[in-house]
C-alpha positions in Angstrom: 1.4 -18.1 26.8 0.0 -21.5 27.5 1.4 -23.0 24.5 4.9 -22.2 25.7 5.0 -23.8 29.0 6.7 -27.9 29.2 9.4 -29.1 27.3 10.8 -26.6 24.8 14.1 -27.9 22.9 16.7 -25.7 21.5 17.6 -27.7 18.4 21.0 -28.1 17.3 21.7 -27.2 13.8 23.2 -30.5 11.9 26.5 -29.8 9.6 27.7 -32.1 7.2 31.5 -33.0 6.9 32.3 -30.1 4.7 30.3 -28.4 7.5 27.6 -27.0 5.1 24.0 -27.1 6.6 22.3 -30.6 6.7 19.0 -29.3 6.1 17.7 -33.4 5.6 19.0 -34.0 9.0 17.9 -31.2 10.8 14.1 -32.3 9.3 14.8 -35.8 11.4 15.9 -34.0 14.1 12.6 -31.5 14.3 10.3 -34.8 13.8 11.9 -36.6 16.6 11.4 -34.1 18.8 8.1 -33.9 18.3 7.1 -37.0 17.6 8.4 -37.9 21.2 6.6 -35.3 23.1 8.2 -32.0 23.1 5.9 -29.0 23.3 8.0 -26.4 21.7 10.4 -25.7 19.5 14.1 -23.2 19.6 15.2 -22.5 16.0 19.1 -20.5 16.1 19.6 -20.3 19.7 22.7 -20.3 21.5 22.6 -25.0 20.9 21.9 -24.1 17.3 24.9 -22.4 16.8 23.9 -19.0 16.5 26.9 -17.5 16.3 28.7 -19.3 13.6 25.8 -19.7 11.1 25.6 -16.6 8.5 22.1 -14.2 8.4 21.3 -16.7 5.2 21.3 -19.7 6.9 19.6 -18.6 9.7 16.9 -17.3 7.6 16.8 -20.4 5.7 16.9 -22.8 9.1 14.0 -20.9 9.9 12.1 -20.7 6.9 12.5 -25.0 6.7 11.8 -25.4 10.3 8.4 -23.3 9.5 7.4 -25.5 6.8 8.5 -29.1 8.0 6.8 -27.9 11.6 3.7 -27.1 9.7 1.7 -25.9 12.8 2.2 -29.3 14.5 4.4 -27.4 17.8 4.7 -23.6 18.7 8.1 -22.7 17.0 10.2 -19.9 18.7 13.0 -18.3 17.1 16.2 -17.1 18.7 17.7 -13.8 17.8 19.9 -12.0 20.0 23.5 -10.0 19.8 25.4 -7.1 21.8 24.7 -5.2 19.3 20.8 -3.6 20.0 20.6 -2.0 16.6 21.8 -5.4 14.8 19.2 -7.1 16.6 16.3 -4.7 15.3 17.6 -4.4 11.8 17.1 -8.2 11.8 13.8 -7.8 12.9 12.9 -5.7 10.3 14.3 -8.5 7.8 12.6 -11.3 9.1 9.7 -13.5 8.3 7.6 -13.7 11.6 4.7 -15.7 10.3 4.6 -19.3 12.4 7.0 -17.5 14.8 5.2 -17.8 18.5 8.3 -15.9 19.9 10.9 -14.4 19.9 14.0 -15.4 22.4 16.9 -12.5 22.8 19.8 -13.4 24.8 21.1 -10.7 27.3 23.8 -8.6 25.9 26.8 -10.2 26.4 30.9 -9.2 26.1 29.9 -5.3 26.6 29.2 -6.0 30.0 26.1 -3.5 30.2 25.1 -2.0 33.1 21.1 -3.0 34.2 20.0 0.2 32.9 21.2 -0.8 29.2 20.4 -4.3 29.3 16.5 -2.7 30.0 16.7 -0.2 27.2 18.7 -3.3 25.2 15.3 -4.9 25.3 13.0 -2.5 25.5 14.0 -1.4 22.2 13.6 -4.9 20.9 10.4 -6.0 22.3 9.0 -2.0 21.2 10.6 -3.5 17.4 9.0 -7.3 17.8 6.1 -8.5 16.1 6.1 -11.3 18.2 6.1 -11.9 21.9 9.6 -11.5 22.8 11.4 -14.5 26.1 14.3 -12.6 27.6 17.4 -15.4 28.3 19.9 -14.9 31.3 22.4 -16.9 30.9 25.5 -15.6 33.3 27.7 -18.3 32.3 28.5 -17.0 28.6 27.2 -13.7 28.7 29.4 -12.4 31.6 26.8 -10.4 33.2 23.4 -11.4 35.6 20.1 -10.0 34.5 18.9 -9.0 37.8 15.6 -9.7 39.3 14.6 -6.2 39.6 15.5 -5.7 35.9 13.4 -9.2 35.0 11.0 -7.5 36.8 10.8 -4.3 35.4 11.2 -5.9 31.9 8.2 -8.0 32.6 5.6 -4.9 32.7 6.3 -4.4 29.3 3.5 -5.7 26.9 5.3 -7.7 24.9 7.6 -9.6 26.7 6.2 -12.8 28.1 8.9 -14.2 29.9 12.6 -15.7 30.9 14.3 -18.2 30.2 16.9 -17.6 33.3 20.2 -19.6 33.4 21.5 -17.9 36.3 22.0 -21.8 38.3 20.7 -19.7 41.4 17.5 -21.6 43.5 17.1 -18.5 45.5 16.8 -16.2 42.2 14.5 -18.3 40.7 12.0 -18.1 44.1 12.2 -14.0 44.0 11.3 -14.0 40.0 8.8 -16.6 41.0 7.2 -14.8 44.3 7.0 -11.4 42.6 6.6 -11.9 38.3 3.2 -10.8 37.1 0.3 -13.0 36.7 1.1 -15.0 33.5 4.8 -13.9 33.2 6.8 -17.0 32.2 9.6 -18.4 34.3 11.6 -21.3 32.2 14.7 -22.8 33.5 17.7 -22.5 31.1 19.4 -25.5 32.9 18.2 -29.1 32.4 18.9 -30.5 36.0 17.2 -27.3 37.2 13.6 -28.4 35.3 12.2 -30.6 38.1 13.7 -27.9 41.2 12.3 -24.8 39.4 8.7 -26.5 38.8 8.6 -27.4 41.7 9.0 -24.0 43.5 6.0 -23.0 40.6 8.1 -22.9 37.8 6.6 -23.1 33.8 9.4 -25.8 32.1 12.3 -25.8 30.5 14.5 -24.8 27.2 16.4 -28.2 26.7 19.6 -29.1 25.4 19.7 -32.7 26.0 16.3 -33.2 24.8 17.3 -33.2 21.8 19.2 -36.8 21.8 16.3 -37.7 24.7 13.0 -36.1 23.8 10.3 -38.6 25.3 12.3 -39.3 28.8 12.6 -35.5 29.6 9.6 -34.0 28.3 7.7 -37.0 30.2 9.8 -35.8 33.3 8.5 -32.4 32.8 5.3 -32.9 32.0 4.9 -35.0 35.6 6.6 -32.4 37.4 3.9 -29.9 36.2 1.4 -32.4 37.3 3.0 -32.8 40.5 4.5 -36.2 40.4 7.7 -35.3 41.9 8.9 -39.0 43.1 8.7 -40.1 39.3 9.8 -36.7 37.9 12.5 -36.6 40.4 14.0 -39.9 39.4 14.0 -39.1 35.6 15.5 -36.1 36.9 18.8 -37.8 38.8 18.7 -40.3 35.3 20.1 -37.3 34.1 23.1 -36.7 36.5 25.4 -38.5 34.7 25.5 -37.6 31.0 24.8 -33.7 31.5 27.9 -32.4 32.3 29.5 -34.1 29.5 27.2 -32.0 27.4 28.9 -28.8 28.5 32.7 -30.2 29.1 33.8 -29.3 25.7 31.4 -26.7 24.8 27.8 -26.8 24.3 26.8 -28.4 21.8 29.8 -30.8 21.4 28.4 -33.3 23.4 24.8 -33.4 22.6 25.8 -33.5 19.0 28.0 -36.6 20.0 24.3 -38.1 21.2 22.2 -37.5 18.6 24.7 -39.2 16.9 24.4 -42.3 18.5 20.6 -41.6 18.3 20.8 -41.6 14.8 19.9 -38.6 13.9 22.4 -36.1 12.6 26.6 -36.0 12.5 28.4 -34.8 15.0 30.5 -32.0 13.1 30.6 -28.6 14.4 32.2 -24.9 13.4 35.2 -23.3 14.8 36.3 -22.4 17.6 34.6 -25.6 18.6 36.4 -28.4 18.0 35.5 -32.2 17.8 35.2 -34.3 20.8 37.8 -35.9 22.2 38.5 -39.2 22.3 37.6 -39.9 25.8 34.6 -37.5 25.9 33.1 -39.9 22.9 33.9 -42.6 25.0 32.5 -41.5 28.3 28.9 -40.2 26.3 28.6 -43.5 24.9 28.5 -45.4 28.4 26.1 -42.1 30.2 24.1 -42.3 26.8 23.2 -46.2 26.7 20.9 -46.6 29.7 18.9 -43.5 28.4 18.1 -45.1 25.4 16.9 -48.2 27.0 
C-alpha cells in the first residue's frame, strides 16, 4: 500500500492529572501531526499505551481519532496480545470502517517458537477485515521474528508488511533482498529511517515524531527521494534527544516533549513512572534546537 509508505507516527495517548483520557489533547496532538506533514497515523500502539488503557478507551481513542482524522491521513490501528484468541475476539468487536490497517505486535512473554508466532498471525490476518503490518520488536517482546518467518508470513494475502524493530542492518537487507514485490519493510527505530531507506527501505513508524512532525517526516520524505546528505543530517539532528526517549521507558520522554511542544501533559500509567528530575532536564536542552 502506497498510502502507507513515509512518516507514520505512533501517537501517544494524552492523560490528564487524574490520569483519565485527554481526549481534547489527543485531538491537538492528531492535528499537529498532520498538519506538519506526517503521512500516517498509529492509534493504541505500543507509544499509545496499549497496555494500560482498558478495551473502552481504546475503542473510544479509536472511534475520535476516526472522526477528528476525517479521511485527511490513512489511520492504522494497533491491536496485538500473547493471547491469539483475545486478539480475534477483538476483531470481531471492532469498528474497521476508516481503519487502513491493522498493526499486531509479535507475541511477546510466551516466548513462541517461529512455528506459533506464524499460526499466531495467520489466524489473525485469516480474522482481519483490514490489511494486517506484522511488528518485530525483540527489545520488549523477548523473541526475534525471523526472516524466514517474515517471509513466509508475507505470502499471505492479507498481510502487507513489517514494521521490524529488530536494530539489525543485516536483517533488514535479507527482508529487503528477498520480500515480495510490494511487501512493506518500515523501520520500528527512528535513527534507523534514513539507513533502512536507503538500503530500499519504505519509512518509518515514529515515536519522536510526535513532539517533531515536520523535521522528521521532511527527513523521510528526502530520503525516499534520495537526498541522503540533507536526510542524513536531519538524521544525526536526532542523535542527541532519542535515547532519552527510551531511558525511562517509552513514552516517558516523548511525552516530556510534547510537553514543551505544547501539546498534551506529560502524565503517564503505572508501572511507568514520571520522569526524573534530570531526564526533564536533559530533554529540555536535546529538545530546544529541534524546535528552532
Amino acid at each position: 500500500m502506497q498510502a502507507l509508505r513515509g512518516t507514520g507516527v505512533a501517537l501517544v495517548t494524552p492523560f490528564k492529572a487524574d490520569l483519565s483520557v485527554d481526549l481534547e489533547a489527543f485531538g491537538r496532538l492528531i492535528d499537529f501531526n498532520i498538519d506538519n506533514g506526517i503521512d500516517y497515523l498509529v492509534v493504541n500502539g505500543t507509544t499509545g499505551e496499549s497496555v494500560t488503557t482498558s478495551p473502552e478507551e481504546r475503542a473510544q481513542l479509536l472511534a475520535f481519532a476516526k472522526e477528528r482524522v476525517a479521511g485527511r491521513k490513512p489511520l492504522v490501528y494497533g491491536l496485538g496480545s500473547n493471547d491469539t484468541q483475545y486478539v480475534l475476539e477483538q476483531i470481531k468487536q471492532l469498528d474497521f470502517t476508516g481503519v487502513d490497517a491493522l498493526l499486531s505486535v509479535c507475541p511477546y512473554y510466551n516466548k513462541p517458537s517461529q512455528e506459533g508466532v506464524f499460526l499466531h498471525y495467520t489466524a489473525i490476518a485469516d480474522a482481519s477485515p483490514v490489511p494486517v503490518i506484522l511488528y518485530n520488536v525483540p527489545g520488549r517482546t523477548g523473541i526475534n521474528m525471523t526472516v524466514a518467518t517474515t517471509l513466509r508470513l508475507a505470502q499471505h494475502p492479507n498481510i502487507i508488511g513489517t514494521k521490524d524493530a529488530c536494530g539489525n542492518m543485516e536483517q533488514y537487507m535479507q527482508l529487503l533482498e528477498e520480500r515480495p514485490e510490494g511487501f512493506l519493510i518500515i523501520s520500528g527505530d527512528d535513527m534507523h529511517t534514513v539507513p533502512v531507506i536507503a538500503v530500499g527501505g519504505d519509512g518509518i513508524i515514529s515515536v519522536l515524531a510526535n513532539a517533531f512532525p515536520e523535521r522528521f517526516s521532511r527527513m523521510t520524505r528526502l530520503a525516499l527521494d534520495g537526498n541522503f546528505k540533507e536526510a542524513g543530517a536531519l538524521q544525526r539532528s536526532f542523535g542527541r534527544i532519542n535515547p532519552l526517549m527510551y531511558e525511562e521507558a517509552n513514552p516517558v520522554g516523548v511525552k516530556l516533549a510534547l510537553q514543551l511542544a505544547g501539546i498534551c501533559d506529560p502524565y503517564v500509567r503505572l508501572p511507568l513512572a514520571p520522569a526524573s528530575q534530570s531526564l526533564v532536564q536533559r530533554i529540555q536542552e536535546a529538545a530546544a534546537p529541534l524546535f528552532q
